[in-house]
C-alpha positions in Angstrom: -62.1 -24.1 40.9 -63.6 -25.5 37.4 -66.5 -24.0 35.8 -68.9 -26.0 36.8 -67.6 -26.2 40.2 -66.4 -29.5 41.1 -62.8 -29.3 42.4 -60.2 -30.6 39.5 -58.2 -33.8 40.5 -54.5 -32.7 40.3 -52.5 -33.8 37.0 -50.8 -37.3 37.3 -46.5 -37.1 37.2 -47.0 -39.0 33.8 -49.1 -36.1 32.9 -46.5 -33.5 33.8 -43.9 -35.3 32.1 -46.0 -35.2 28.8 -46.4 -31.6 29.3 -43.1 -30.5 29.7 -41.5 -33.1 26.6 -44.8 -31.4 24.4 -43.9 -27.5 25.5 -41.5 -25.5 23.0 -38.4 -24.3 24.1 -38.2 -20.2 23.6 -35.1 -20.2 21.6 -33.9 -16.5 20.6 -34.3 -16.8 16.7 -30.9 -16.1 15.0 -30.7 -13.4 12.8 -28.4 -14.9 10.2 -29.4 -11.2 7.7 -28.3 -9.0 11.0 -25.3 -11.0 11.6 -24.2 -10.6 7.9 -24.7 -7.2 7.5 -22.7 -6.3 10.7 -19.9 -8.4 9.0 -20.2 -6.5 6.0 -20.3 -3.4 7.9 -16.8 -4.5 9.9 -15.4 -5.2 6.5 -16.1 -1.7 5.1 -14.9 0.4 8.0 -11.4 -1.2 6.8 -11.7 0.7 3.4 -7.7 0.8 3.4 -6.5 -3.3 3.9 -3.2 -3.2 1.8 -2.6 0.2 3.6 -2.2 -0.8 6.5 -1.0 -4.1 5.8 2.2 -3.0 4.0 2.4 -0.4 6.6 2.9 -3.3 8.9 5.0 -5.4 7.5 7.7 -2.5 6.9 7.6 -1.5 10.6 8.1 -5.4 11.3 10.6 -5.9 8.9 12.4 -2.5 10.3 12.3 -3.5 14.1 13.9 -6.6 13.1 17.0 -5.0 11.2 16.9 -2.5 14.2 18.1 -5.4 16.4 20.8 -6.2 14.1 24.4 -6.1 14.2 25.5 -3.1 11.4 27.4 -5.7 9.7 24.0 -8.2 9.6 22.0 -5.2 8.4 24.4 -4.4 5.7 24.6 -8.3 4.9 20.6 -8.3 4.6 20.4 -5.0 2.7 22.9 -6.0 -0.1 21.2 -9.2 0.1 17.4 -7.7 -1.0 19.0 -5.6 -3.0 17.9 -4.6 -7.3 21.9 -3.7 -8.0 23.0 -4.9 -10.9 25.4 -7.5 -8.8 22.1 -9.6 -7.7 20.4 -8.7 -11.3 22.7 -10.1 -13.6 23.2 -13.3 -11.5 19.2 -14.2 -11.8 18.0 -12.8 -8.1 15.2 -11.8 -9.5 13.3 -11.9 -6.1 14.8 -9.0 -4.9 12.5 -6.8 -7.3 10.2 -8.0 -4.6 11.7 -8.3 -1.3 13.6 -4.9 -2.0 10.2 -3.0 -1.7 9.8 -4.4 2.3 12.9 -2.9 3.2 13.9 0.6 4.3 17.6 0.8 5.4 17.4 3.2 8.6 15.1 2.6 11.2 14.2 6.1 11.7 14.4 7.2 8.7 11.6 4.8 8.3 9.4 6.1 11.4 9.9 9.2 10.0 8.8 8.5 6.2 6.0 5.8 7.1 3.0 8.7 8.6 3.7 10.2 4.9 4.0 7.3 2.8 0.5 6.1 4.7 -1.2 9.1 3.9 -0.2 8.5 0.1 -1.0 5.0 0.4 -4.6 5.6 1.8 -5.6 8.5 -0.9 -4.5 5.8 -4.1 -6.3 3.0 -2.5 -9.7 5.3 -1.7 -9.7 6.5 -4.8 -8.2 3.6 -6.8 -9.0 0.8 -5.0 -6.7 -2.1 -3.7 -5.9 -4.0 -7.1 -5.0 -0.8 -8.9 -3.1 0.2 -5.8 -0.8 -2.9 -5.8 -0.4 -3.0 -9.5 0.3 0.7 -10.0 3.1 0.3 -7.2 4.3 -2.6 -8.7 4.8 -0.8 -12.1 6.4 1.8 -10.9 8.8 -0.1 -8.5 9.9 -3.1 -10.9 9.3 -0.8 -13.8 11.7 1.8 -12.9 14.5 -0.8 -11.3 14.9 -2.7 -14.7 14.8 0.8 -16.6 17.3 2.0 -14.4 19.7 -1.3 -14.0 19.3 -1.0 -18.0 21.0 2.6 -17.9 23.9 1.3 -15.1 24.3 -1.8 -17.4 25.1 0.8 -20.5 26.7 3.1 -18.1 29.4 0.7 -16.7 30.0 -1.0 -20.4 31.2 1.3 -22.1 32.8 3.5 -18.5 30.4 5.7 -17.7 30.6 4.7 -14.3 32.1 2.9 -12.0 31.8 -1.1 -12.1 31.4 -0.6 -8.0 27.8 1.3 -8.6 26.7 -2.4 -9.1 27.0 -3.5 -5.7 25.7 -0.3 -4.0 22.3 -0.8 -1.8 19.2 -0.4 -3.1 16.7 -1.2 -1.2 13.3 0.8 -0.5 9.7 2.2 -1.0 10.6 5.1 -3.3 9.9 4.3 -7.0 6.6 2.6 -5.5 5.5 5.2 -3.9 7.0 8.2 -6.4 4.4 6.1 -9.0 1.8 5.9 -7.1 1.8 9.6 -6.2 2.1 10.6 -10.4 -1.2 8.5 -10.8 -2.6 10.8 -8.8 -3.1 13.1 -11.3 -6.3 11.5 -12.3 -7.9 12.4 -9.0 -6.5 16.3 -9.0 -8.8 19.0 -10.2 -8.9 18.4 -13.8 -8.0 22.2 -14.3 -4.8 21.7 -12.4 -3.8 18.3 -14.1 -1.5 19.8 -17.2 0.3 22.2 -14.0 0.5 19.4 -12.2 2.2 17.2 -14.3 4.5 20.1 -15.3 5.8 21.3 -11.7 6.7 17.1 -10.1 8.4 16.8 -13.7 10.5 19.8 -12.6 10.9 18.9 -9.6 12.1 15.6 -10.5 14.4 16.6 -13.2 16.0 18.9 -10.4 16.7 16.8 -8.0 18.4 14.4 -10.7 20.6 17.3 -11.8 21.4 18.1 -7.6 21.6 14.7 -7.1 23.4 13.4 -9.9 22.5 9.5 -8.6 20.6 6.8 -10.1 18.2 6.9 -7.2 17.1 10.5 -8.7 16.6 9.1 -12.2 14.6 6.2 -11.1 12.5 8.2 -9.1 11.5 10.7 -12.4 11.3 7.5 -14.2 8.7 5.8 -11.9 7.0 9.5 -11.5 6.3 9.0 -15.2 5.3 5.9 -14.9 2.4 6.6 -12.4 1.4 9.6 -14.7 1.0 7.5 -17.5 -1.1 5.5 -15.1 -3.3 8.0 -14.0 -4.3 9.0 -17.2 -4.7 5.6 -18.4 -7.2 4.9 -15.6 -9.2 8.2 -16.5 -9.4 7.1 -20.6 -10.4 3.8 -19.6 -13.0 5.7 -16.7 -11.4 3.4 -13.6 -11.4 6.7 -11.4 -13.8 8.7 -10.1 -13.3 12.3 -11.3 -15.7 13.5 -8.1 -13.8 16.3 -6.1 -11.9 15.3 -3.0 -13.2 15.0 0.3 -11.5 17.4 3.1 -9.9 14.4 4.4 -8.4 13.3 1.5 -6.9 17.1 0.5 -5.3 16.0 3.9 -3.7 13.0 2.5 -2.8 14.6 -0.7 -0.7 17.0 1.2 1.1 14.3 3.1 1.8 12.7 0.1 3.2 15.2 -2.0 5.8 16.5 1.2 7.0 12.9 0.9 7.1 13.2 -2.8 9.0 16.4 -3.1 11.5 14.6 -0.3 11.5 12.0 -2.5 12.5 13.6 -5.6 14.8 16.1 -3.9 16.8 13.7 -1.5 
């Protein structure tokens, strides 16, 4: 009933149609600042991308040699190989493609839970760039310095003219300078120790050893050292104390390293 009591006439269907075109639709407003920060968020609960993205590719690229022939492993091992053989004739991609292949399959399952907790700690600590370009140094850097040496070596008879075609293939000086640039991350009080115990370390297992393996993998320990340091003159590196987790992953790393150095 109205308020002054007379009886309302009911609306016309032109009316209701006006009505309902003139009403505003209850849209749930989009909350474009939520929606970015929950992106964001996603993003930094991956704090580890090239981790775990090299990580993949070498399982990938070991399940596929798994399913080789032994003769088509060999043939793609030698192929990807930094002997001197591919070297000297201008394969210079295999400076690359060598560091995505590890020759035994389980050898690899074996050495990849290590070689992640290494990867992890220098990428935490060091971010990705300086991750990739410290692994880079120490894997291409220590392949040329050691083809150098086999070059000398087999001019003048040192060794061998065969050592040129042996496989050599593998994540080793990578990682080996990777896991000397940790030093800048180490208690500053145990840096100069340290240093001095790998180095001995390394310089044993080249004289157990007695391969060029052994002697790249001091070489690219040095490498990574000189890193390490580099990044704490030029204050790249965080010099806070490490987290419990990552005195996990520095443990991890240095049983691969010592494996490493004394294999």
């Amino acid at each position: 009933m109205g308020v002054d009591g007379v009886h309302p006439s009911p609306p016309t269907r032109t009316e209701v149609l006006m009505i309902v075109a003139t009403t505003p639709v209850d849209h749930a407003p989009v909350d474009q600042a939520a929606t970015g920060n929950g992106i964001a968020r996603a993003r930094r609960r991956v704090r580890v991308p090239v981790t775990l993205a090299y990580l993949g590719v070498l399982v990938l690229v070991a399940g596929v040699l798994s399913a080789l022939s032994d003769t088509a492993q060999t043939g793609v091992i030698l192929r990807t190989s930094t002997n001197l053989h591919n070297l000297m004739r201008g394969h210079v991609s295999t400076l690359f493609s060598s560091a995505f292949v590890i020759g035994d399959f389980w050898v690899a399952l074996s050495v990849l839970p290590l070689l992640g907790c290494l990867l992890a700690l220098a990428e935490l600590r060091f971010g990705s760039g300086q991750l990739v370009r410290i692994f880079l140094a120490g894997h291409i850097g220590a392949t040329l310095l050691v083809a150098i040496g086999l070059w000398v070596a087999v001019g003048v008879q040192w060794l061998p003219r065969s050592v040129g075609r042996a496989e050599d293939v593998g994540i080793s000086y990578g990682a080996m300078a990777l896991f000397g640039a940790l030093v800048a991350v180490v208690p500053r009080a145990w840096r100069s120790l340290w240093v001095a115990v790998w180095s001995i370390v390394g310089v044993e297992g080249m004289v157990v050893g007695q391969t060029f393996t052994n002697v790249g993998h001091l070489v690219s320990l040095g490498i990574g050292v000189a890193a390490g340091f580099a990044l704490l003159r030029t204050r790249q590196v965080s010099e806070r104390g490490l987290t419990k987790s990552e005195w996990a992953l520095l443990v991890g790393a240095a049983v691969l390293a010592g494996g490493l150095l004394l294999g």
